[in-house]
C-alpha positions as a Markdown table, in Angstrom:
| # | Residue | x | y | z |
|---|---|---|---|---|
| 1 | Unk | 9.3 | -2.8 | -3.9 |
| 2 | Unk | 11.4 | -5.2 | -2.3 |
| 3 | Unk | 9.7 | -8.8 | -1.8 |
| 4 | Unk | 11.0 | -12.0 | -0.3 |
| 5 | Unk | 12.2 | -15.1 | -2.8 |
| 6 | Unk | 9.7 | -17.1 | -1.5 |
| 7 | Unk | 7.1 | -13.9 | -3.1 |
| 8 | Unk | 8.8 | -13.8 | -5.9 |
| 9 | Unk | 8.9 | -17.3 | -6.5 |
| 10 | Unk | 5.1 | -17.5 | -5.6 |
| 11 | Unk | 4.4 | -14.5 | -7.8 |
| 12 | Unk | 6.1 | -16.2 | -11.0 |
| 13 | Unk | 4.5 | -19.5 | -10.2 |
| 14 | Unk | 0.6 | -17.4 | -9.7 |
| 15 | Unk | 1.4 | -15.9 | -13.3 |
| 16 | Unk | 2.4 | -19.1 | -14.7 |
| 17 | Unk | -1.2 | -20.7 | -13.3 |
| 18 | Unk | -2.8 | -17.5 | -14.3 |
| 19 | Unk | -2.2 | -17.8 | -18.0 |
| 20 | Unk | -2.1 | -21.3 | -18.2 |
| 21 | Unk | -5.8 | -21.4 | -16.7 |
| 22 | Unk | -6.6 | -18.6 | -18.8 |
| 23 | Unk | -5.9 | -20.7 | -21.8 |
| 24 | Unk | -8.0 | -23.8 | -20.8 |
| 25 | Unk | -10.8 | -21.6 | -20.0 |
| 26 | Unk | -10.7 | -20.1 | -23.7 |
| 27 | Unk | -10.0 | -23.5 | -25.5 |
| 28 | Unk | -12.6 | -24.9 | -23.6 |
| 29 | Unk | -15.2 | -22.2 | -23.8 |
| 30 | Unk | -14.6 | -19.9 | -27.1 |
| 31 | Unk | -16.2 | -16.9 | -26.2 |
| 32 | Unk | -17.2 | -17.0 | -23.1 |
| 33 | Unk | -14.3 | -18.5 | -21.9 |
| 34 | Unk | -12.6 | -15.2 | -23.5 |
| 35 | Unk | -15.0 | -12.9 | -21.9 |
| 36 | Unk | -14.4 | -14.5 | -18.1 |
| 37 | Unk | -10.6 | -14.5 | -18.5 |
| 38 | Unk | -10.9 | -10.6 | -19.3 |
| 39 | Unk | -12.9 | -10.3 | -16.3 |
| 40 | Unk | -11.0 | -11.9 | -13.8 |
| 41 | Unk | -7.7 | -10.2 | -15.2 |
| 42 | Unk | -9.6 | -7.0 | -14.4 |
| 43 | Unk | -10.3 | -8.1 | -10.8 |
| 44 | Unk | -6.6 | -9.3 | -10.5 |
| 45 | Unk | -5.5 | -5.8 | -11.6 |
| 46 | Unk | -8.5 | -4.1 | -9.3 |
| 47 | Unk | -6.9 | -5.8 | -6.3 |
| 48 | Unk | -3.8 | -5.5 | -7.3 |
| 49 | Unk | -4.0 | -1.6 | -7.3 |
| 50 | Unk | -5.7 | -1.8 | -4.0 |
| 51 | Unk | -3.3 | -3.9 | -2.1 |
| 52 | Unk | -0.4 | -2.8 | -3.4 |
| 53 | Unk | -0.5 | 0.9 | -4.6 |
| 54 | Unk | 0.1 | 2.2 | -0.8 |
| 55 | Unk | 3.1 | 0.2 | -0.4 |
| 56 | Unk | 4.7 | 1.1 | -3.7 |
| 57 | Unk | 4.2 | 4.5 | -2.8 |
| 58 | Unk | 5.5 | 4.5 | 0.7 |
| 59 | Unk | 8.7 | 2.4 | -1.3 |
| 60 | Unk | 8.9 | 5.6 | -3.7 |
| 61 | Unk | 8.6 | 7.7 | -0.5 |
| 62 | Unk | 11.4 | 6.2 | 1.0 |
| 63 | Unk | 14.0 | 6.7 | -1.8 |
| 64 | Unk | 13.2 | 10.1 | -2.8 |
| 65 | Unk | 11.8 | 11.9 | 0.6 |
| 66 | Unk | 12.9 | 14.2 | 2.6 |
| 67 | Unk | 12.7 | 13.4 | 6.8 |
| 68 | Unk | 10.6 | 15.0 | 8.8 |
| 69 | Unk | 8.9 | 14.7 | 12.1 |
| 70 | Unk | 5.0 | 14.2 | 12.5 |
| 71 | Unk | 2.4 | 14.3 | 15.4 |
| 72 | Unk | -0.3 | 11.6 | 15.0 |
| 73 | Unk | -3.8 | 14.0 | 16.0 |
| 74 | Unk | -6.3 | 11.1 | 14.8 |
| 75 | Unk | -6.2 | 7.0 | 13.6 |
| 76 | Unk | -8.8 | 5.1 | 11.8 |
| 77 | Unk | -9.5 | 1.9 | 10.6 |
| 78 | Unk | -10.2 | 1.6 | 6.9 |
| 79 | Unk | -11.6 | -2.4 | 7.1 |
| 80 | Unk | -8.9 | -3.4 | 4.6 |
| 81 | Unk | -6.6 | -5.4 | 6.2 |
| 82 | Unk | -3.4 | -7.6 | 4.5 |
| 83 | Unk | -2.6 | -11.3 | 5.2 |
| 84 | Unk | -5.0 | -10.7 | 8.1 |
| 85 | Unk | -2.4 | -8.9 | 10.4 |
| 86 | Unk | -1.7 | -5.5 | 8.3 |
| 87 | Unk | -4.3 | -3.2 | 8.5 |
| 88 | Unk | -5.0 | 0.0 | 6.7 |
| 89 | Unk | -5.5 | 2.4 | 9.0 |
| 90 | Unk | -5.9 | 6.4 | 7.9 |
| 91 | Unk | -3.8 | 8.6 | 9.8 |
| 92 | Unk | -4.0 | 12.2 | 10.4 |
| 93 | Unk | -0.7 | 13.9 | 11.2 |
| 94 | Unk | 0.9 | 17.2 | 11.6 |
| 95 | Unk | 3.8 | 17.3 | 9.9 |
| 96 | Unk | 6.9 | 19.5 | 11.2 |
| 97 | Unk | 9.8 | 19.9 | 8.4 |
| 98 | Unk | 13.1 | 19.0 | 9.5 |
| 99 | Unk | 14.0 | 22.4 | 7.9 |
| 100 | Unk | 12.4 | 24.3 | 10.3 |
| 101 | Unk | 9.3 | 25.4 | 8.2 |
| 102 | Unk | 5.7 | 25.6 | 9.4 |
| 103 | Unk | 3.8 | 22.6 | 10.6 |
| 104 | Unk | 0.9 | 21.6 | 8.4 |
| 105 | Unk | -2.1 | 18.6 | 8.8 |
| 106 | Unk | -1.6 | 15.9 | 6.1 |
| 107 | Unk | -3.8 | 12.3 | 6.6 |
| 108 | Unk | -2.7 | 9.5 | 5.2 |
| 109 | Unk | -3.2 | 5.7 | 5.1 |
| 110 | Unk | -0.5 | 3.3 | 5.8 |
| 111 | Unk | -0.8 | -0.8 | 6.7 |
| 112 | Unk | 0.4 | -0.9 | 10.5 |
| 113 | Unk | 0.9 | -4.5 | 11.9 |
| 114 | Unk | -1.8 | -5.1 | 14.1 |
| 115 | Unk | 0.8 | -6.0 | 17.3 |
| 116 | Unk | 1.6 | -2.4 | 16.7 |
| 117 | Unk | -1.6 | -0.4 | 16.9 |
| 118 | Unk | -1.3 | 0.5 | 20.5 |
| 119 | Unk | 1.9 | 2.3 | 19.4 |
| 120 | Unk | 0.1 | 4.3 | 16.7 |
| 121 | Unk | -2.0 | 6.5 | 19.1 |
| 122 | Unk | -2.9 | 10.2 | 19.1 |
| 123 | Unk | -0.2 | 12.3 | 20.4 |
| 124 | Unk | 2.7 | 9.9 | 19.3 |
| 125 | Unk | 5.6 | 11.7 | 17.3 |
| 126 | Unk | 6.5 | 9.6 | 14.7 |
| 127 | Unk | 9.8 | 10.0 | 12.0 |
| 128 | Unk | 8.1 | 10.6 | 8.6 |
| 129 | Unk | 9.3 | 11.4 | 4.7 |
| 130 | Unk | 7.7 | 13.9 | 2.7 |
| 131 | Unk | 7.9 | 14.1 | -1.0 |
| 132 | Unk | 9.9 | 16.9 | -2.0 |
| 133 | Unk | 7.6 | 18.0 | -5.1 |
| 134 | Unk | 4.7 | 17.7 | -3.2 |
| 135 | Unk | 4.6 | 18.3 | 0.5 |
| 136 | Unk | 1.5 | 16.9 | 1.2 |
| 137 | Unk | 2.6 | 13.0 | -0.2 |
| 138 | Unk | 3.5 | 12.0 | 3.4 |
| 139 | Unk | 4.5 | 8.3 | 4.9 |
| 140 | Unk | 5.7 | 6.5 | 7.7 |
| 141 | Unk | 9.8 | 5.9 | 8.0 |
C-alpha cells in the first residue's frame, strides 16, 4: 500500500509509543502488566486486519488484475466506516470480461468516500480489475 509521509511518519511514531508503553506497563505491573500488553496487541492486530485488509487487497488488485467492466445491481452499507468519511459499503456487481467472456454476479465490499455515494448507485457501470487466478476477487479501478 502506498501511504502519505505524514502516515508513515505517524505509523513509526504509534509503534515507538506502542512499545514504549508496553514496557512501562510490564515494569510497572509484572504479570499483569504482561497479560494487558498481549491483549491490546491482539486488538491492534484485530483492527488492523479489519481496517486495512480491504485496501491491501484492492492495492494487490490493482497491480496484478486484469480490466474489466462491471454493472452495480445492489449497494449496502456495512456500519464500518474510516476516518469518518470512507465507508464500507458491500457491492453487488456483474462483471463483464474485457475479453469478451460471459458476465457473472460477484459482491464485494470496498471503502467509497461518502461525497461519492450518490455516484455508486444501482445501474452505474463502473471500470473494475479481476484477479486473474480467481475471477471472482473483484475491485473498484
Amino acid at each position: 500500500m502506498n501511504f502519505s509521509f505524514a502516515a508513515r511518519v505517524g505509523m513509526v511514531v504509534g509503534i515507538i509509543a506502542a512499545v514504549l508503553g508496553a514496557g512501562v506497563a510490564i515494569a510497572a505491573a509484572g504479570l499483569p502488566g504482561a497479560i494487558l500488553v498481549a491483549v491490546m496487541l491482539g486488538v491492534m492486530v484485530v483492527v488492523f486486519g479489519i481496517v486495512l485488509a480491504p485496501q491491501a487487497r484492492r492495492s494487490r488488485l490493482n497491480r496484478i488484475g486484469v480490466p474489466a467492466e462491471a454493472v452495480i445491481l445492489s449497494i449496502a452499507e456495512t456500519g464500518w466506516t474510516l476516518n469518518d468519511n470512507y465507508g464500507l459499503a458491500r457491492l453487488r456487481l456483474q462483471v463483464e470480461p474485457a475479453d469478451g467472456g460471459e458476465p457473472y454476479e460477484v459482491t464485494i465490499k470496498s471503502y467509497i468516500n461518502r461525497f461519492e455515494i450518490p455516484s455508486y448507485q444501482p445501474g452505474v457501470r463502473l471500470p473494475v480489475v479481476v484477479d486473474p487466478s480467481d475471477r471472482t476477487r473483484v475491485a473498484v479501478a
